[in-house]
C-alpha positions as CSV (number, residue, x, y, z in Angstrom):
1,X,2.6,-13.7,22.3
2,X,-0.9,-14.6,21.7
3,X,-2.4,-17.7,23.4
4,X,-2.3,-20.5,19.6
5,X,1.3,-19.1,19.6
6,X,2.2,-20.3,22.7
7,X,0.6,-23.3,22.7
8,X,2.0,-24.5,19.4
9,X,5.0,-23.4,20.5
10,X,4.5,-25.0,24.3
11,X,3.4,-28.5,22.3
12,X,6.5,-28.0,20.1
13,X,8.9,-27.8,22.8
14,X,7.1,-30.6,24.7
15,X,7.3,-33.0,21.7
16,X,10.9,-32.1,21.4
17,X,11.7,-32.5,25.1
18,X,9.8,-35.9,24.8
19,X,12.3,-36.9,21.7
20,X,15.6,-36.4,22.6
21,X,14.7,-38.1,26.0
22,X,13.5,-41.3,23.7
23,X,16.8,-40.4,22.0
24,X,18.9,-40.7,25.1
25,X,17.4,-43.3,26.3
26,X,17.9,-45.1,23.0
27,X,21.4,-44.6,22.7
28,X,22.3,-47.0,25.8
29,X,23.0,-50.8,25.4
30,X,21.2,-53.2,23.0
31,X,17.7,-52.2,21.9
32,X,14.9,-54.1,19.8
33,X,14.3,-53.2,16.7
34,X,10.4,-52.5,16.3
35,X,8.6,-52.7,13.0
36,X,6.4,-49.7,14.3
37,X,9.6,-47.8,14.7
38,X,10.2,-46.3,11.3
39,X,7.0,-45.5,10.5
40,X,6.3,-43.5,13.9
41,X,9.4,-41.9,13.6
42,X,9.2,-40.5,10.0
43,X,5.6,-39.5,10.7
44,X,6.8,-37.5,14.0
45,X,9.7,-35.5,12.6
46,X,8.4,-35.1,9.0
47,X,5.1,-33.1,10.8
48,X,8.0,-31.0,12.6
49,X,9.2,-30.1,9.3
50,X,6.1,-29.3,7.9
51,X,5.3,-26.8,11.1
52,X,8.7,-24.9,10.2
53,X,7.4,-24.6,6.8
54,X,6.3,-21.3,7.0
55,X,9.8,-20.0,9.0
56,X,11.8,-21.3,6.4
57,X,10.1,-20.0,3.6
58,X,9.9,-16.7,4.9
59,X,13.6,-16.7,5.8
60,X,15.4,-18.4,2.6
61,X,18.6,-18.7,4.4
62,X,17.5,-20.1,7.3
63,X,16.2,-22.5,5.0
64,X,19.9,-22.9,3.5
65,X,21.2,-23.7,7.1
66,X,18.6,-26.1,7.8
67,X,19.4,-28.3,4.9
68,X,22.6,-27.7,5.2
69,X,22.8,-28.6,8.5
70,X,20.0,-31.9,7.9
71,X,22.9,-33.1,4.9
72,X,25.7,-33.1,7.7
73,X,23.0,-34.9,10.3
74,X,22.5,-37.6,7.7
75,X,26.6,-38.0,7.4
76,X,26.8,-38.6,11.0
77,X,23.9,-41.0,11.0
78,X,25.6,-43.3,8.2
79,X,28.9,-43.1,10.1
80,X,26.8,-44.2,13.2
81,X,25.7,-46.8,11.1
82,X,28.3,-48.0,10.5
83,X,29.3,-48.2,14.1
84,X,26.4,-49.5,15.6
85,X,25.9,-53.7,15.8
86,X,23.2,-55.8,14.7
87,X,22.2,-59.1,15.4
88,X,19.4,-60.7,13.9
89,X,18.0,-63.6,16.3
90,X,14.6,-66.1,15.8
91,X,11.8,-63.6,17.1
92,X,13.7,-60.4,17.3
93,X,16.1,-58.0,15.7
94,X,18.6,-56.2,18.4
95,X,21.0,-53.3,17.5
96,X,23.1,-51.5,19.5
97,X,23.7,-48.0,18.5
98,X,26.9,-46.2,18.7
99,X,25.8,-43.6,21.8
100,X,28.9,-40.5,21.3
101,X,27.1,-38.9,18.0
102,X,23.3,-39.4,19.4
103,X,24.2,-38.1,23.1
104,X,26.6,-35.0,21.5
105,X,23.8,-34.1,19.0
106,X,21.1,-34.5,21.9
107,X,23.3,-32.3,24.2
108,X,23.8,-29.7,21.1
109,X,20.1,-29.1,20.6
110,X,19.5,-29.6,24.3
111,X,22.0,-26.9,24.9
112,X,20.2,-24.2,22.2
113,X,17.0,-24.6,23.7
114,X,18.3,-24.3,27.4
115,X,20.2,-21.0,25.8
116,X,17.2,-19.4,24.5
117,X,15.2,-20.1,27.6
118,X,17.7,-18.2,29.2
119,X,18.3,-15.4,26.5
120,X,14.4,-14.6,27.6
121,X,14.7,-14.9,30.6
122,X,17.3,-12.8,31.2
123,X,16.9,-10.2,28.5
124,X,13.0,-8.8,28.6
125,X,14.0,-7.0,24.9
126,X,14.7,-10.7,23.4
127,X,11.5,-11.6,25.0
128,X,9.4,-8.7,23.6
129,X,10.3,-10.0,20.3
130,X,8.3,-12.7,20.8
131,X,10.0,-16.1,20.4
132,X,9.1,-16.6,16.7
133,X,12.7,-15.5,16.6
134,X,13.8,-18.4,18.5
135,X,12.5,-21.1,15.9
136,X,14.3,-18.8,13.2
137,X,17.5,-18.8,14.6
138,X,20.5,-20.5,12.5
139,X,21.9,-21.4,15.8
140,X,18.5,-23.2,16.3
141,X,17.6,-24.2,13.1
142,X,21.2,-25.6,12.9
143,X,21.1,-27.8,16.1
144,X,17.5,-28.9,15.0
145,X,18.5,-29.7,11.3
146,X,21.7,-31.7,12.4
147,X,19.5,-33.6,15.1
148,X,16.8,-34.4,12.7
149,X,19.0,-35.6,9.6
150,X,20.8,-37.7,11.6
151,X,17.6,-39.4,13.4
152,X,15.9,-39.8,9.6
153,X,19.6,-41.6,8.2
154,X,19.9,-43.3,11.1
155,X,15.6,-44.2,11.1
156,X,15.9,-45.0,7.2
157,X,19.3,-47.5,7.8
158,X,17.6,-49.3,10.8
159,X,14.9,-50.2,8.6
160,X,16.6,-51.3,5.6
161,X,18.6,-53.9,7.8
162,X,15.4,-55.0,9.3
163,X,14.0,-55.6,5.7
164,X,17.2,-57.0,4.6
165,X,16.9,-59.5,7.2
166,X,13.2,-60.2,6.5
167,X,13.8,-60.5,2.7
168,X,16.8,-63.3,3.5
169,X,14.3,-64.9,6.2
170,X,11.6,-65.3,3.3
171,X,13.9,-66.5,0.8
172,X,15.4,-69.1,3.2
173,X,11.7,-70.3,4.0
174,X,10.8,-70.1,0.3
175,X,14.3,-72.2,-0.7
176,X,13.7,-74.4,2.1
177,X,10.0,-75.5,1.3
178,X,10.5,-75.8,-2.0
């Protein structure tokens, strides 16, 4: 593998790594909703995407398994939605998110990247290769696609209740002042 290769795909792993520990972390006890969290979080997985671009459209039905995959992330999220509690107090917003579907969708991709490390490590013929054939996987591509449409639901729903709550703050002060 040359040396960009394996740095991209060294700062790719790392970011990842660095995600699903957020993600983990996240998915214990009540947490405070940020209005910097959407924002960062859209901007992080969206440039993701946009680094698989070129696998998935060289490999059309990878593509299919990705979105495929992403659609059935973003059912989970609104079922975790659904789950989760919020409660909107003077200064803050707290939610607590439903932790089974974030910690078995970390675990899943967790899993897939701890397999392939070990597919190359074991097998020197995988590793020849190259591991451009591990970011085109459907296993891969799969576990990544289910983690990231869930994350993006979930990312999307957090901040409509938070601008729910802001738009029934405003109209409150507004109704009150007038």
């Amino acid at each position: 593998m040359q040396t960009p290769a394996l740095l991209g795909f060294t700062a790719a792993i790392a970011v990842l790594t660095w995600r699903i520990y957020v993600r983990i972390k996240r998915s214990y006890g009540p947490q405070r909703l940020s209005r910097f969290r959407a924002p960062v979080t859209f901007t992080i997985y969206c440039v993701l995407l946009l680094a698989l671009t070129p696998v998935l459209w060289s490999r059309p039905s990878a593509a299919l398994v990705m979105a495929l995959c992403m659609g059935a992330g973003a059912g989970l999220g609104a079922v975790a939605l659904t789950k989760s509690t919020f409660v909107a107090r003077p200064g803050s917003l707290i939610y607590t998110p439903y932790a089974p579907i974030a910690l078995t969708l970390a675990a899943l991709f967790l899993v897939r990247i701890l397999w392939r490390i070990a597919e190359i490590l074991i097998n020197a013929k995988s590793a020849s290769q190259g591991n451009a054939d591990f970011i085109r996987s459907g296993w891969t591509l799969g576990a990544f696609g289910l983690w990231v449409g869930y994350i993006l639901w979930y990312t999307y729903g957090l901040a409509a209740w938070r601008r729910r709550v802001l738009e029934r703050k405003r109209a409150r002060e507004t109704a009150g002042g007038a």
